[in-house]
FILUM-984758 format. One record per residue (C-alpha): x, y, z. Coordinates in Angstrom, 3 decimals. Layout:
BEGIN
{rec {X,Y,Z}}
...
***
This chain:
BEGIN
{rec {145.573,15.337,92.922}}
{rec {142.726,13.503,94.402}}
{rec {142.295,16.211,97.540}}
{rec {142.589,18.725,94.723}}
{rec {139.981,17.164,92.686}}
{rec {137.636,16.787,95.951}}
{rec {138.290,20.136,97.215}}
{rec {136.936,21.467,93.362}}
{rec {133.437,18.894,93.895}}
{rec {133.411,20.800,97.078}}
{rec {133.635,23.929,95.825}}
{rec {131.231,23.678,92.973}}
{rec {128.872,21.966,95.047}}
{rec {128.888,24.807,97.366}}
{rec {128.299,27.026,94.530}}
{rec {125.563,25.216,93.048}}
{rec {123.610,25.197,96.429}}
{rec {124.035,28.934,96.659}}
{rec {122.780,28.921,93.653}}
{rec {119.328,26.777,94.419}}
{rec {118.620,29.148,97.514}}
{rec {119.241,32.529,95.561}}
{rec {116.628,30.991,93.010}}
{rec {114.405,29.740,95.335}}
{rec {114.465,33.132,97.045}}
{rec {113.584,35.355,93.932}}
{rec {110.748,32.391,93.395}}
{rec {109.719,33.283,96.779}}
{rec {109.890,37.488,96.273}}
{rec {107.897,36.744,93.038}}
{rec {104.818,34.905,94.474}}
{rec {104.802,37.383,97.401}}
{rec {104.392,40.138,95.343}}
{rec {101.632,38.785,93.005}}
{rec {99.826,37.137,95.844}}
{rec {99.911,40.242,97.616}}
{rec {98.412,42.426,94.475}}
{rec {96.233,39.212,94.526}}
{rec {94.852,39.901,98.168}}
{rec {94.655,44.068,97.546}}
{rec {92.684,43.390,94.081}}
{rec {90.307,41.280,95.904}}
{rec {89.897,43.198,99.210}}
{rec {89.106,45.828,97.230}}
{rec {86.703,44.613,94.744}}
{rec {84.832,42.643,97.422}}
{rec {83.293,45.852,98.578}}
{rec {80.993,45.580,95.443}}
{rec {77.859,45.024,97.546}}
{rec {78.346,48.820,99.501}}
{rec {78.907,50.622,95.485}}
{rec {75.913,48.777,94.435}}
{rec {73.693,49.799,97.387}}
{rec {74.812,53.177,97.051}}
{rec {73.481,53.408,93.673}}
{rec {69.831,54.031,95.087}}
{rec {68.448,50.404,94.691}}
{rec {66.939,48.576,97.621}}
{rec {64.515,45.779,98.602}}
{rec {64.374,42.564,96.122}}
{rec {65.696,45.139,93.035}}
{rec {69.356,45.153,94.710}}
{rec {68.801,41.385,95.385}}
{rec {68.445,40.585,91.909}}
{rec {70.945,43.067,90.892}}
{rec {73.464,41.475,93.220}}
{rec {72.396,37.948,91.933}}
{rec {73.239,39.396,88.500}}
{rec {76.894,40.114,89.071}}
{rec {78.229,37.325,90.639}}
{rec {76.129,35.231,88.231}}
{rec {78.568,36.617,85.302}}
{rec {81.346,36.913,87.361}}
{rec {80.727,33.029,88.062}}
{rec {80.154,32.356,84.587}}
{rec {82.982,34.882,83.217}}
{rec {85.317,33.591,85.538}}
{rec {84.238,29.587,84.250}}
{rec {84.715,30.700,80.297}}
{rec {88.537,31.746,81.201}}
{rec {89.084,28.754,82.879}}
{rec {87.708,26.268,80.337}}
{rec {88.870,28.832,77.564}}
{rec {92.274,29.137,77.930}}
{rec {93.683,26.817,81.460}}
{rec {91.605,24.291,82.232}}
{rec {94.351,23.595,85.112}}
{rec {93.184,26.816,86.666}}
{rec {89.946,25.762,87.996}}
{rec {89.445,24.922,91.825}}
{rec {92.325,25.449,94.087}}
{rec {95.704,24.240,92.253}}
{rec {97.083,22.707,95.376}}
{rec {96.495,19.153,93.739}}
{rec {98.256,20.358,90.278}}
{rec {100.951,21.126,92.105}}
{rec {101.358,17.815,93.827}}
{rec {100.977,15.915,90.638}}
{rec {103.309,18.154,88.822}}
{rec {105.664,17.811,91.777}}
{rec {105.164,13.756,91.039}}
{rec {106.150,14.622,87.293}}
{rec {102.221,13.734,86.283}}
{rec {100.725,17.097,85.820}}
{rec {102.656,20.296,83.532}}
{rec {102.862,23.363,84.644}}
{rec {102.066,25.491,81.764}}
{rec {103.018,28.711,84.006}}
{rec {102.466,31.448,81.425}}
{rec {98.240,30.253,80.619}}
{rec {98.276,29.117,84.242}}
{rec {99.332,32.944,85.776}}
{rec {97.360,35.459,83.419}}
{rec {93.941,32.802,84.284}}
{rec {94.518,32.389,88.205}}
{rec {94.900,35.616,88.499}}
{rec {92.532,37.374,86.502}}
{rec {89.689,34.637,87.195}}
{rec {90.335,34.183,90.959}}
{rec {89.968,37.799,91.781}}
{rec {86.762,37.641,89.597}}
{rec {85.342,34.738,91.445}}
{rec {86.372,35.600,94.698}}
{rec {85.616,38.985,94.748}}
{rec {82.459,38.234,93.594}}
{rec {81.083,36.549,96.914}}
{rec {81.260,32.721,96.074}}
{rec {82.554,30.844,99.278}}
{rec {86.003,30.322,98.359}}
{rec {89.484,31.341,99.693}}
{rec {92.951,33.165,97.961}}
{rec {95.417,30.358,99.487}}
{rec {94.458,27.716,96.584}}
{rec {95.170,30.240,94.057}}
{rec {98.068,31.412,95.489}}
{rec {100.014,28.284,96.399}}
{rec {99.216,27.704,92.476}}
{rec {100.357,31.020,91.179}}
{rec {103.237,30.532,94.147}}
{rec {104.275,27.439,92.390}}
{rec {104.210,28.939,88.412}}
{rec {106.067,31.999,89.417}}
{rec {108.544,29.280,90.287}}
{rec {107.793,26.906,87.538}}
{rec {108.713,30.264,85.172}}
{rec {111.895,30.890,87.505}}
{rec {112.977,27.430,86.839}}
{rec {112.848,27.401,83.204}}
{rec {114.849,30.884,82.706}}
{rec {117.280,29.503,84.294}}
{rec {117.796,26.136,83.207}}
{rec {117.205,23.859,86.591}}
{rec {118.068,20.169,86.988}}
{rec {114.594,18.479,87.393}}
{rec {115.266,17.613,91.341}}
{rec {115.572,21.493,91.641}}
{rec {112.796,22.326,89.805}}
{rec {110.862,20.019,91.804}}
{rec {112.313,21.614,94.657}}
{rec {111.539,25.402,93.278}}
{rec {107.791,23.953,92.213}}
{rec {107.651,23.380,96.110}}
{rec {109.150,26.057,97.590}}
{rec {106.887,28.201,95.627}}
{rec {103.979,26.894,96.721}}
{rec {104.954,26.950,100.136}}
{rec {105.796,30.751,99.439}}
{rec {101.822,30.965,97.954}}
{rec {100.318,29.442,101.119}}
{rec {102.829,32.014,103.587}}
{rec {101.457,34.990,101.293}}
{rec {97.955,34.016,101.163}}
{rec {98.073,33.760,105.552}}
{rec {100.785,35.751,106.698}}
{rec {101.934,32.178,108.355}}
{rec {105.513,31.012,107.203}}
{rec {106.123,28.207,109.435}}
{rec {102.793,26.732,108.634}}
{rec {103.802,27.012,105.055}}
{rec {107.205,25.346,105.104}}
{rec {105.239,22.873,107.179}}
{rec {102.580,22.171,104.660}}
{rec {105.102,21.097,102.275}}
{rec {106.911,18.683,104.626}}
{rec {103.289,17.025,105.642}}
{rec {101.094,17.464,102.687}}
{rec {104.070,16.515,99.916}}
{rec {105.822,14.290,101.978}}
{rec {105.008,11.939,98.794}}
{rec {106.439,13.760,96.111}}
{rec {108.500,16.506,97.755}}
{rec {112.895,15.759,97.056}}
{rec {113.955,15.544,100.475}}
{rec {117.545,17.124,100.120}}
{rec {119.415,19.750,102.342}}
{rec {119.190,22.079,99.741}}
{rec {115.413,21.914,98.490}}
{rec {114.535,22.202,102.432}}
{rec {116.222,25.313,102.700}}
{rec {115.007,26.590,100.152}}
{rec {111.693,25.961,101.138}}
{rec {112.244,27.812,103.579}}
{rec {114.133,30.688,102.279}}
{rec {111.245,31.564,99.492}}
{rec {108.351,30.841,102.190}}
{rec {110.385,34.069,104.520}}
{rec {110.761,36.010,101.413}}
{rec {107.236,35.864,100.457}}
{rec {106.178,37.144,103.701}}
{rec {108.533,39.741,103.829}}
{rec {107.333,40.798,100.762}}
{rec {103.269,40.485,101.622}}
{rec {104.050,42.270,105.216}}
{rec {105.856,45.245,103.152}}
{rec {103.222,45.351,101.012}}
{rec {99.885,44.280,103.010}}
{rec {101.362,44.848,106.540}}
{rec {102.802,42.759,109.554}}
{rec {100.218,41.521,112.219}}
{rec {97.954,37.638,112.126}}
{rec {95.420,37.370,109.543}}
{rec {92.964,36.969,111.867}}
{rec {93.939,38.405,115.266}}
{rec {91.825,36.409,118.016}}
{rec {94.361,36.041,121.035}}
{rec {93.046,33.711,123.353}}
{rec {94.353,32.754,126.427}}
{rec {95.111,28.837,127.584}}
{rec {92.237,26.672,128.066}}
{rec {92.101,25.127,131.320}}
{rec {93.357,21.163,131.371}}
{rec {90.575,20.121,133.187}}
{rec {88.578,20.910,129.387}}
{rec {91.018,19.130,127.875}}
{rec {88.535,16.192,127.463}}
{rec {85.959,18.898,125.695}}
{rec {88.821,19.926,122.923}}
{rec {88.730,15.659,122.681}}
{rec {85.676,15.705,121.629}}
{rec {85.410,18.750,119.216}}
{rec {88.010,16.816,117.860}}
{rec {86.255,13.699,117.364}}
{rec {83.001,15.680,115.900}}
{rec {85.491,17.303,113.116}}
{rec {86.716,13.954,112.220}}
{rec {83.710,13.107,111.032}}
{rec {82.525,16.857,109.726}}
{rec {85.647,16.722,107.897}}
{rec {85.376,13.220,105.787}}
{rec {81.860,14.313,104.924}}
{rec {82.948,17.563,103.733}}
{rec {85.226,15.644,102.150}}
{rec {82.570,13.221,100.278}}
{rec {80.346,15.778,99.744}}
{rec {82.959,18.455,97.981}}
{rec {83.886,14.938,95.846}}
{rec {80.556,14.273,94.658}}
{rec {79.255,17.773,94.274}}
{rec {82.069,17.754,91.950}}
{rec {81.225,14.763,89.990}}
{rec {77.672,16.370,89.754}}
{rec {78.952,19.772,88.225}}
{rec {80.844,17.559,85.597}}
{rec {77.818,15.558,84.385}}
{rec {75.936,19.039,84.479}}
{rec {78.733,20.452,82.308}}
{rec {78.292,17.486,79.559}}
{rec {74.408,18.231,79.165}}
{rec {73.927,21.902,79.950}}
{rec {77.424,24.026,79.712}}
{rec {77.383,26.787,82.408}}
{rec {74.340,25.429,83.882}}
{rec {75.169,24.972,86.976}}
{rec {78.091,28.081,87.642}}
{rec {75.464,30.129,86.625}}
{rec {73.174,28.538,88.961}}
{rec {75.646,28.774,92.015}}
{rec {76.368,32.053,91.079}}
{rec {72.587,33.799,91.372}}
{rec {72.232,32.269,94.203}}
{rec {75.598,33.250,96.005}}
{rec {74.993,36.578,94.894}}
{rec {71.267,36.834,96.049}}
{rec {72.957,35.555,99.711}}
{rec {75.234,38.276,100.042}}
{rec {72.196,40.977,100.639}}
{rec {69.984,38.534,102.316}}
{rec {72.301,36.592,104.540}}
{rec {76.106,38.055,103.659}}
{rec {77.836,35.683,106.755}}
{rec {76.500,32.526,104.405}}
{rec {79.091,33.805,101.581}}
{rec {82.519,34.720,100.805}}
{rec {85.605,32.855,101.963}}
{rec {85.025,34.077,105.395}}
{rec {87.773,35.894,107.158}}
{rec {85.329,38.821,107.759}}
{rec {82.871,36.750,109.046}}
{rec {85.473,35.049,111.405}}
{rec {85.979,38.184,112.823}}
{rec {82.696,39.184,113.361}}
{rec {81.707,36.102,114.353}}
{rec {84.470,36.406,117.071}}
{rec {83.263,40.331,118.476}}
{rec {79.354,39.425,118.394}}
{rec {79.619,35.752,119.923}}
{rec {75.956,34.952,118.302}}
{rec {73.839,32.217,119.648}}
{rec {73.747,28.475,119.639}}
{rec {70.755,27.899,117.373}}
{rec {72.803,30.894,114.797}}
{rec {75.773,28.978,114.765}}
{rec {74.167,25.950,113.879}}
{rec {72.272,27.636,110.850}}
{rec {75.198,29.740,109.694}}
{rec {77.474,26.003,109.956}}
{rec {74.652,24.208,107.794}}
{rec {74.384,27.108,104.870}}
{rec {77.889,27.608,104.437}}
{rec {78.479,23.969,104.695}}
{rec {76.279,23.542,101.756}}
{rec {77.774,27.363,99.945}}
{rec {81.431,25.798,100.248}}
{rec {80.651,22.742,98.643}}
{rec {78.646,24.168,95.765}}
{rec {80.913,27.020,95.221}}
{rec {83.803,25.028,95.007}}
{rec {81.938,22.913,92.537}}
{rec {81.746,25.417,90.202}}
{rec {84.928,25.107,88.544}}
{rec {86.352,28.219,89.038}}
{rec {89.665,28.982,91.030}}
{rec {89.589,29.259,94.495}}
{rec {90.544,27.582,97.500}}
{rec {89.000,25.331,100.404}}
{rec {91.097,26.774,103.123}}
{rec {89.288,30.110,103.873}}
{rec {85.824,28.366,103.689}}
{rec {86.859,25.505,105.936}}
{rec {88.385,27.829,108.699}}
{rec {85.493,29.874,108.412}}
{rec {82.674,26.836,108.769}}
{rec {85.214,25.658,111.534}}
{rec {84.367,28.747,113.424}}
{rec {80.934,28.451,113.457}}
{rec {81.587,24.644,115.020}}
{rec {83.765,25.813,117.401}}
{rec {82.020,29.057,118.926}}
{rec {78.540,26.846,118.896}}
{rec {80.779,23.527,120.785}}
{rec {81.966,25.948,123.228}}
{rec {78.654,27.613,123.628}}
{rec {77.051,24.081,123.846}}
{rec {79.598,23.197,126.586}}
{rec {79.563,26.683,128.873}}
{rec {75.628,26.316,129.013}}
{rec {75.939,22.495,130.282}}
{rec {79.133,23.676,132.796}}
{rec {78.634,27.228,134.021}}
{rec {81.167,26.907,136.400}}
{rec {83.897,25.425,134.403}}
{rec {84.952,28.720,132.575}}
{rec {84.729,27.862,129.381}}
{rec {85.406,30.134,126.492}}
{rec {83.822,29.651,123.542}}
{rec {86.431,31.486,121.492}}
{rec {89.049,28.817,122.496}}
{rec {87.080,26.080,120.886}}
{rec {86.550,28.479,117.774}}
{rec {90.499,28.581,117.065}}
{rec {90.800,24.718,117.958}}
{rec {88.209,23.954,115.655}}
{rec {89.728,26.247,113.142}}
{rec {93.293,23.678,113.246}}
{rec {90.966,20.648,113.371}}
{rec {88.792,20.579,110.626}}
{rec {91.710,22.002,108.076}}
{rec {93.357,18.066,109.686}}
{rec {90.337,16.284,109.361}}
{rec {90.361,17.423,105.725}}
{rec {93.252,17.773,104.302}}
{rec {95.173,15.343,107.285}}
{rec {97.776,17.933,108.057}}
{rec {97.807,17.761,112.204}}
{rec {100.976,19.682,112.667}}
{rec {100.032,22.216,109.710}}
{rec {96.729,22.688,111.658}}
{rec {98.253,23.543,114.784}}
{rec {100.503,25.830,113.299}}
{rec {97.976,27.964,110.833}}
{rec {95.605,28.231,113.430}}
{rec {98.037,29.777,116.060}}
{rec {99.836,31.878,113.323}}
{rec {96.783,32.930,112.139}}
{rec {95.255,34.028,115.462}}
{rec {97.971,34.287,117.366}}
{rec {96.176,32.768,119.729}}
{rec {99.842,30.470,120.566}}
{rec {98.832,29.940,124.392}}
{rec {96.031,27.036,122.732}}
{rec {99.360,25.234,121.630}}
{rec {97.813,22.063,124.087}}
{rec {94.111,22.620,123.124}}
{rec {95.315,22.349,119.233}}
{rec {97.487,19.409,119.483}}
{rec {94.956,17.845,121.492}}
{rec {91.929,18.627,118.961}}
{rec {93.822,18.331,115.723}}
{rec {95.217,14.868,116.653}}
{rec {91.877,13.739,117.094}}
{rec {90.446,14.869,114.204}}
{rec {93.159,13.348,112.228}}
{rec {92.515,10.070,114.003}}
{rec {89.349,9.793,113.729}}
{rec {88.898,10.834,110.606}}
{rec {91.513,8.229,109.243}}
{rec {89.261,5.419,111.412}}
{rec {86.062,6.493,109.346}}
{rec {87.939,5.783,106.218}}
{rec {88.893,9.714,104.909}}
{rec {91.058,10.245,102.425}}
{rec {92.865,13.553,102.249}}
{rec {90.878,15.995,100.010}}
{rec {93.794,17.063,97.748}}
{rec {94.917,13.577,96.929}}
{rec {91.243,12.408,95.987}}
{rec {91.288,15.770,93.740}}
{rec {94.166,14.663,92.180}}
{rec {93.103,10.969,91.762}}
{rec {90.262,12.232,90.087}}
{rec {92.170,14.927,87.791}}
{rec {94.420,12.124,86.912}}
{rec {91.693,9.906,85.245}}
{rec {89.860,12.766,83.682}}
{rec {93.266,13.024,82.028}}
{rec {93.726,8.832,81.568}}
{rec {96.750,8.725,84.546}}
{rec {97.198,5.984,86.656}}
{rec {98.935,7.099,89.632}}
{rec {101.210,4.576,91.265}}
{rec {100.695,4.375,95.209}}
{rec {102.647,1.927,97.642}}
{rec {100.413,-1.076,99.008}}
{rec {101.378,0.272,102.371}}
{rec {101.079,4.138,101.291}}
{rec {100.201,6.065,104.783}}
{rec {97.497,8.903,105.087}}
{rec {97.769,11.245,107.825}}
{rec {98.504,9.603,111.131}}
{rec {99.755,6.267,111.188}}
***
């Protein structure tokens, strides 16, 4: 009787696992096919500043025209927000982790309509923000919905509220390990470790790129093989490193109170200061168009023209200063893009930097680009291992797997020595006492590398 009864526990145990993994599968098909119509509405509506040259106008008249639109398209994309899903706004990511925590709802069917509809407004519109916070979000409500039709425990729909973010972030970067390793090293807090809610993490983070590849197409997001650095500039990568530890917590600080900023703005003067971001982002994309958008254009470019020392320095100051205000504005969008993107222009001007002092040593400036690209995303968000692997998935640049390790482990150290916090969790310390939360943390609580 008792093997019979065992072999039954077994057996529905079994069942209920298959189950989990079918659900978090269609979770996963779901967010890959919105974030893919995500990614086409915006690729396509980005090329707004080509329809309105070709209308005839030219000289300061298309600057102010261009000014206009993302003005509204800031401001429109603001009233949805703070209209109908005030969750919406910024990049979602820390939403998720508090909902995942069971501190934060996720009110999937305001949540899904509003990311959608005022992400690809904002985004499209120039402002210096990326589709991965947005998608990890929408990621996570497709789930959120999938959970509730079919009546989930709450450890699996914590589970599903992961694995659908992690299926967000492998749709928004064509990068699935990265994804499934996101989860494990940003979440590590609030994630259910079980057998189950791994693999499933898993499962929706391969559907979702099966379904962005058949949709989109198969190749890296940004395609910038390099080839392995030499060890003996091992010590260089070390210091790049170091210098996005520090670029990183200030990024950090400054995205935090730039934030604080747009909230006391908002109390006195409602749509002030989107507005304000807005004409200015759009007047940028005629005069200086690499100082805008979330970047992966400009990586590219960046990458074929290989533009000067003193450029690079410029371009990193301006879009340091675009990604913080545009993020500021309060409409959805991510840091990612922007952060890989101001990475870039660190890297390519480090490596330029250190070929001009060593001629002989063969440095290539690219190299630095991609291990800059993994080491500021650490120094940020303190995510080594998710930095090494976005960077090479993204590039597929996986020869730099040394370079990476070596850069993003320094970042992530020194940033933790200067007294960074991880930018999600301070965005979700701060959403928590907007909303009068207290969130419970260990005396001992570990961020990033220990």
């Amino acid at each position: 009787m008792d093997d019979e009864l065992l072999a039954q526990g077994r057996l529905g145990d079994a069942r209920g696992e298959a189950r989990y993994i079918v659900l978090a599968t269609l979770a996963g098909a779901c967010a890959g096919l919105l974030g893919a119509l995500f990614h086409l509405a915006i690729n396509h509506l980005v090329q707004w500043p080509r329809w309105l040259a070709g209308t005839g106008l030219g000289g300061w008249p298309l600057v102010a025209a261009a000014a206009g639109v993302t003005m509204v398209c800031t401001v429109l994309s603001v009233f949805l927000v703070r209209r109908f899903a005030p969750e919406a706004g910024g990049s979602g990511v820390q939403e998720i982790e508090g909902a995942m925590e069971g501190l934060r709802p996720v009110r999937w069917r305001r949540v899904l309509p509003v990311k959608f509809v005022a992400g690809v407004t904002a985004i499209s519109s120039g402002l210096v923000l990326g589709r991965e916070g947005p998608t990890i979000h929408i990621g996570a409500s497709a789930a959120a919905a999938v959970s509730e039709t079919f009546r989930t425990t709450e450890l699996e729909r914590r589970g599903l509220l992961a694995a659908g973010a992690a299926a967000g972030l492998a749709c928004a970067f064509n990068a699935p390990l990265a994804a499934v390793l996101f989860i494990v090293e940003e979440t590590h807090r609030e994630f259910p470790y079980t057998f189950r809610t791994y693999l499933g993490v898993g499962c929706a983070a391969v559907a979702a790129t099966i379904m962005t590849q058949a949709i989109v197409g198969t190749g890296p997001a940004l395609p910038l093989p390099v080839e392995s650095a030499a060890l003996h500039l091992l010590p260089a990568f070390l210091l790049l490193g170091a210098v996005l530890g520090v670029m990183g917590m200030m990024l950090n600080g400054a995205i935090m109170r730039m934030t604080d900023f747009a909230a006391r703005c908002h109390r006195h003067l409602p749509y002030a200061w989107p507005a304000a971001v807005g004409l200015v982002t759009g007047a940028l994309v005629i005069l200086l168009p690499d100082t805008v958008t979330g970047g992966e254009g400009v990586i590219l470019g960046f990458a074929a023209a290989q533009p000067g020392l003193s450029v690079l320095l410029v371009l990193a100051a301006v879009r340091f200063v675009t990604t913080v205000a545009c993020y500021s504005s309060g409409v959805p969008g991510g840091i990612f893009a922007p952060i890989l993107t101001l990475a870039v222009c660190i890297g390519l001007g480090f490596g330029e930097a250190a070929r001009l002092l060593l001629p002989d040593a063969g440095v290539v400036p690219l190299a630095f680009a991609v291990a800059a690209m993994g080491g500021l995303f650490t120094a940020s968000v303190r995510a080594p291992i998710v930095g090494v692997a976005l960077a090479m998935e993204l590039t597929g640049s996986y020869a730099l797997v040394v370079p990476l390790l070596v850069t993003c482990v320094a970042a992530d150290l020194v940033a933790q020595w200067a007294g960074g916090q991880p930018i999600y969790s301070q965005l979700l310390d701060r959403t928590l006492a907007q909303a009068g939360i207290r969130r419970k943390r260990e005396p001992d609580e570990p961020t990033g590398l220990a």
